[in-house]
C-alpha positions in Angstrom: 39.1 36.1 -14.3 41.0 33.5 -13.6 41.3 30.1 -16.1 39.1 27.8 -14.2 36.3 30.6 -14.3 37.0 31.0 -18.0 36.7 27.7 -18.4 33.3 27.2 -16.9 32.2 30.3 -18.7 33.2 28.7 -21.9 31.6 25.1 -21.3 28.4 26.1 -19.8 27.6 28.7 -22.2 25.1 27.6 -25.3 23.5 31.1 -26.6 25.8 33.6 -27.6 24.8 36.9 -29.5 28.0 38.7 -31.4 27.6 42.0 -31.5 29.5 43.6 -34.4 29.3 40.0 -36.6 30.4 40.6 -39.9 29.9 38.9 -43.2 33.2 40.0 -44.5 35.8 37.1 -44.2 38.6 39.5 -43.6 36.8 40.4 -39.9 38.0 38.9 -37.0 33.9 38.7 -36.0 33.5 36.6 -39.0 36.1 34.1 -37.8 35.0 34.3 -34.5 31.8 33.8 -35.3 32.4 30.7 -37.3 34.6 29.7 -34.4 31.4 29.4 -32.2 29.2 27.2 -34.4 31.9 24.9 -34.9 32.0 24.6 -31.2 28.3 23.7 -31.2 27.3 27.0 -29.7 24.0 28.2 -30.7 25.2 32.0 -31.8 22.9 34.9 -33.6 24.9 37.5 -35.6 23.5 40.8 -34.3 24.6 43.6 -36.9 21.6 46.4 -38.0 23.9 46.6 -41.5 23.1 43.6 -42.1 19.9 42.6 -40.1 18.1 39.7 -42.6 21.6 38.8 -44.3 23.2 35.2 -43.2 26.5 35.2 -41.5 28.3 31.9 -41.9 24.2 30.5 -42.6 22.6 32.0 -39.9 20.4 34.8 -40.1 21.6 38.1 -38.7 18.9 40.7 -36.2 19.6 44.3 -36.2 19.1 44.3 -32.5 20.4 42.8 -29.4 16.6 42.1 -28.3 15.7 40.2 -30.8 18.6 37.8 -30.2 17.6 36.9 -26.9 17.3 35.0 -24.9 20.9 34.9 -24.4 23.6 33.2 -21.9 26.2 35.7 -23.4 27.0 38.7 -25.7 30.3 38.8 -27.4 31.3 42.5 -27.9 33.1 43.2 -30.8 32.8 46.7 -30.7 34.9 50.0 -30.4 35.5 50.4 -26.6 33.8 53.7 -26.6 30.5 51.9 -27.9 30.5 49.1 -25.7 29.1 50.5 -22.4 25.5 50.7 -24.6 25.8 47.0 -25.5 26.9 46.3 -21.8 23.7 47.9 -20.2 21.6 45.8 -23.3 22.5 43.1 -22.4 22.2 44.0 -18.4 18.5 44.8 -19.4 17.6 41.7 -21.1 19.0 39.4 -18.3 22.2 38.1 -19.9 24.5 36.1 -18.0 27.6 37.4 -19.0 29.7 39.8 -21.7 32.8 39.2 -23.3 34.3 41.8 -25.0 37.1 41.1 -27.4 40.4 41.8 -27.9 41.1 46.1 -27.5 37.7 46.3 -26.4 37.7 47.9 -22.7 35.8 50.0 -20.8 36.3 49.0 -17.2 32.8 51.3 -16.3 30.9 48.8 -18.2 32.4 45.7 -16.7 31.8 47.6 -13.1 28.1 47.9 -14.1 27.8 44.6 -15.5 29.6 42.7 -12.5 27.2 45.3 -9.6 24.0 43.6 -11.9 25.4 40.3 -11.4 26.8 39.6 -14.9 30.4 37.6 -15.6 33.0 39.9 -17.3 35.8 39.3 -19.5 37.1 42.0 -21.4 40.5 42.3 -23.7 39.9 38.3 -24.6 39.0 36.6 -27.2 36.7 32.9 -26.9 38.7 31.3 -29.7 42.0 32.3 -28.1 40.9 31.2 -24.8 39.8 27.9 -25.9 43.1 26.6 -27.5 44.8 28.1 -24.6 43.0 25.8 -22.0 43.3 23.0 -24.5 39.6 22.6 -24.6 37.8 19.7 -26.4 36.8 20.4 -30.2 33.6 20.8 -29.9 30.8 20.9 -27.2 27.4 18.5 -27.1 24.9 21.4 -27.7 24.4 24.2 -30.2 23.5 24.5 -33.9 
């Protein structure tokens, strides 16, 4: 993608589900997730372990359909286990899938762009936003 489309991505987005959301500060989910609210994105932690449990005050889901409706999943998943999570979210008529840093499986992103769906795989949203010297925080969200 190039940084004008991750840029759009990033400011018209307002629902995002993170898949793999930890409540464990050492994560990188955990920061990222943290990351997102303070950008004023409205984000649902979506973790069976700890479905009920607040990350970072919000409560978590166990599944990716009860997070929804969603503008984008962020996968922070092992590679092999994001393909499942890429079809999810295909099914319940996301708009696009990030999957984080180390996190590829170029199948899924084929699937997901055929069904319409932006890709961006081996990135991270924080990293991405200082990069393109974004503005702190967005109008909408939490």
């Amino acid at each position: 993608m190039t940084d004008d489309q991750v840029r759009d991505l990033l400011l018209r987005t307002r629902r995002i589900a993170v898949v793999g959301a930890s409540d464990r500060p050492g994560r990188p989910s955990h920061g990222v997730f943290r990351f997102l609210l303070d950008r004023g994105y409205d984000a649902v932690p979506v973790n069976p372990a700890l479905d009920g449990r607040a990350v970072h005050g919000v409560p978590s889901v166990a599944t990716l359909a009860q997070a929804g409706p969603l503008d984008m999943v962020d996968i922070f998943r092992r590679s092999v286990d994001a393909g499942a999570v890429v079809d999810e979210a295909i099914r319940l008529g996301a708009n696009a899938v990030w999957l984080q840093l180390g996190v590829i499986d170029e199948t899924a992103a084929e699937r997901a762009r055929a069904a319409g769906l932006v890709v961006v795989m081996d990135r991270c949203p924080a990293i991405e936003w200082g990069r393109l010297g974004l503005p702190p925080r967005i109008a909408t969200g939490r």
